[in-house]
N, C-alpha and C positions, 0 to 999 in steps of 0.2 A: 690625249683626250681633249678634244675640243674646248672652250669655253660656253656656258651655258647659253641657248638661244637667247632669251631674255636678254641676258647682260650680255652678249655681243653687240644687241641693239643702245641698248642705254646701261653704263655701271652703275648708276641709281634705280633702278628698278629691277622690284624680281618679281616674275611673273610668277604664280603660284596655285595649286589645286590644295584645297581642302577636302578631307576624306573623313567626314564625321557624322557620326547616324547619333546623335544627340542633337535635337535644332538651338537648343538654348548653350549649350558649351560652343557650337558653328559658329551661334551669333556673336556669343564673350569674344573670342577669339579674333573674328573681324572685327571688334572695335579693339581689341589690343592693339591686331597689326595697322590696323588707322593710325595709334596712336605712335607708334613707333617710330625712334628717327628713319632708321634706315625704310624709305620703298617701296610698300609691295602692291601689289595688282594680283588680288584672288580672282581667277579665271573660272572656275569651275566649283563646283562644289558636292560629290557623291556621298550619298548617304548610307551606304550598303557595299558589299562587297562585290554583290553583282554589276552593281552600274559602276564600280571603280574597273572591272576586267574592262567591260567594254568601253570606258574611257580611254584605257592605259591601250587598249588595239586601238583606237584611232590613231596613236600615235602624236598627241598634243606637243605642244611648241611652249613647253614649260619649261622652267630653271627650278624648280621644287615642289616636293609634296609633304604636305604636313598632314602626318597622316596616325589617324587614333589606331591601337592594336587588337582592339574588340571592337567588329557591325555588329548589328541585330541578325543578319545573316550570315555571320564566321569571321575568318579571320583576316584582315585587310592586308599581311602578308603575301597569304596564299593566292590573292589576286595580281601582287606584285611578282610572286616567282611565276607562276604561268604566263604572264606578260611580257617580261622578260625583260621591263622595263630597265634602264640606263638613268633613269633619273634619280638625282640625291633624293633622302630622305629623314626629314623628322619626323620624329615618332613621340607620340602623345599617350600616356600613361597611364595607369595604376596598380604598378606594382613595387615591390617592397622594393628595398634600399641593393640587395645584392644583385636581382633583377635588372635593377635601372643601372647600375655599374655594367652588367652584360651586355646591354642594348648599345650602350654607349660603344661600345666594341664596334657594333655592326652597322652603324648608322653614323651621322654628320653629329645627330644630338640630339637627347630624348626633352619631352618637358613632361614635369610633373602634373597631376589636373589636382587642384584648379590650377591652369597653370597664372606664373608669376610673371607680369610685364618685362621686369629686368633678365629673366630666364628666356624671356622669348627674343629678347632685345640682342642678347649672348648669341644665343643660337641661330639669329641670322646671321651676325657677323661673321661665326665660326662659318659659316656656309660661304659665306663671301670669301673668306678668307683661305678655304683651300679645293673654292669651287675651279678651279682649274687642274687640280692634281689629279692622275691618274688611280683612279681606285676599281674594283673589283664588285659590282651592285651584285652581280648575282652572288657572290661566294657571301658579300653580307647579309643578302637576304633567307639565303640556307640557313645561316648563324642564327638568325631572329627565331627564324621557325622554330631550329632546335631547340632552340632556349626555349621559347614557346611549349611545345611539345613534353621538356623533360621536366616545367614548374607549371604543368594542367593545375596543382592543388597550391592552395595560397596558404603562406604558416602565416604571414605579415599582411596589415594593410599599413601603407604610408600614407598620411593625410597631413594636407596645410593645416598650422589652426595659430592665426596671428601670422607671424612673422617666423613660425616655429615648422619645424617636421614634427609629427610625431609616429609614431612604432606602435603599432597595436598587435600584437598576438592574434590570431585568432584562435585561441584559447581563451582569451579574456573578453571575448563576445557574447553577447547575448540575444541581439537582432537587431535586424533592418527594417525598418518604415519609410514608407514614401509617403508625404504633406505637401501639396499645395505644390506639385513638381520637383519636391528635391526632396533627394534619399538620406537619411540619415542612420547612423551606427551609432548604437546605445550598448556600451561597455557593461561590464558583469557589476560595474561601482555603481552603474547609474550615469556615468559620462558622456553627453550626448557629442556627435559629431558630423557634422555635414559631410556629404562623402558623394564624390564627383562622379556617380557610375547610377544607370538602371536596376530596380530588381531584377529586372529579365538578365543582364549581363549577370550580377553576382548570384544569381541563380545558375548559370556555366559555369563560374568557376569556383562555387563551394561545393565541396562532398554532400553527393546527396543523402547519407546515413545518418548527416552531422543536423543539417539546415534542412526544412519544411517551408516552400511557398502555402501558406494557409488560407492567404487570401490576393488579392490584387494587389494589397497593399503591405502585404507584412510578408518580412522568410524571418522565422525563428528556429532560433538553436533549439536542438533535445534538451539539453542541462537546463534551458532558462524555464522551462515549466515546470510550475508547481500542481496547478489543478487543473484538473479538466470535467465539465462539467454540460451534461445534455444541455440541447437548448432546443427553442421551435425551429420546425422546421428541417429537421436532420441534420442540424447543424451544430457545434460545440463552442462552449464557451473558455476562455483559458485563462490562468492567470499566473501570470508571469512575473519572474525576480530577474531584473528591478520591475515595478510596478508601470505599464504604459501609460495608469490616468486614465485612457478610454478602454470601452468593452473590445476586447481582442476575441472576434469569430473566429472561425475554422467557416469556407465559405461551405456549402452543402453540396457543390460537384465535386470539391475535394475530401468530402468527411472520408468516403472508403478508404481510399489513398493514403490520407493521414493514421488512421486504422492502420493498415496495414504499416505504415510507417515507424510507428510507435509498436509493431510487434517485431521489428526486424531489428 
């Protein structure tokens, strides 16, 4: 297998595509790799999985893809195995600890979100370091999917918090709110934590019997409601353990839905 286009031309630079439909995690990430010893030259940037197919058939003159595993529009694998791309890849994350050992199977090397400068710093080297080796993209991209495919439902979330991992059950949740653009997970304790994903993504991949999108800004657990109560407007009011502090609606195109939610 050849050596990468990029570093054929220069072994200090890697040319690179980013593949992330979050503008604000896009942008962290460019100034991490700024900051980095090693390199790089982000060439591209898709946001969807659709503009990544028709990236990857043009057939770009990249040395890597660092690439998130949920678009807003599916799954940024499924663009890679249609493509039938040859190019390495990292993969960008949120999933639990056993998950992120799998990935590591199928890929150069995953990074956790939010991810950590020293982690990203690793993961190019590692890229440098056995970007000449002959390896099998499609057979690892098969792998990802499967994996993919057979952990659809999350028992774990992993999130940074300090200098730390931590393990969260999703049994031990109680919901998610979005504020001022970042999502946060509020534990059954009351433990808040900032959490590197969309509602619209962890609206994909919580059960929907468990979690209720109520409004634009909230998905809450069954278990975490206590009351529910009419409000104007055909809309409900709820209250919830732990306590959010503000009034939690139920929006009014959703009341039926929730209705029905709450009988199933």
């Amino acid at each position: 297998m050849p050596a990468p286009v990029g570093l054929q031309r220069n072994r200090q630079m890697i040319r690179l595509a980013l593949i992330e439909d979050e503008l604000p995690a896009a942008n962290r990430l460019k100034r991490l790799l700024g900051d980095c010893e090693i390199k790089t030259e982000v060439v591209a940037h898709c946001d969807s999985a659709a503009k990544t197919k028709a990236y990857l058939a043009s057939q770009p003159a990249i040395d890597l893809l660092l690439c998130d595993i949920r678009l807003g529009d599916g799954l940024s694998i499924e663009a890679l195995l249609e493509s039938q791309t040859t190019i390495p890849v990292i993969f960008t994350t949120a999933y639990d600890e056993f998950a992120l050992e799998a990935f590591k199977l199928y890929s150069i090397d995953y990074l956790l979100k939010p991810i950590d400068p020293e982690d990203l710093q690793l993961a190019l080297q590692k890229f440098i370091t056995f970007s000449g080796k002959r390896t099998d993209s499609t057979t690892q991209h098969e792998g990802v999917h499967s994996l993919l495919k057979a952990s659809n439902t999350k028992t774990n979330f992993t999130l940074r918090h300090g200098n730390q991992l931590v393990v969260i059950p999703t049994i031990d949740i109680a919901y998610f709110y979005a504020e001022e653009g970042c999502t946060f997970l509020v534990t059954r304790m009351g433990k808040r934590y900032l959490w590197d994903a969309t509602l619209d993504q962890l609206q994909k991949e919580l059960p929907t019997h468990e979690y209720f999108r109520i409004n634009r800004g909230m998905l809450v657990k069954h278990n975490a409601i206590l009351k529910i109560e009419q409000y104007p407007n055909g809309r409900y009011l709820l209250t919830l353990h732990p306590d959010h502090k503000v009034e939690t609606i139920v929006a009014r195109e959703r009341a039926r839905e929730f209705r029905e939610w709450l009988g199933g």
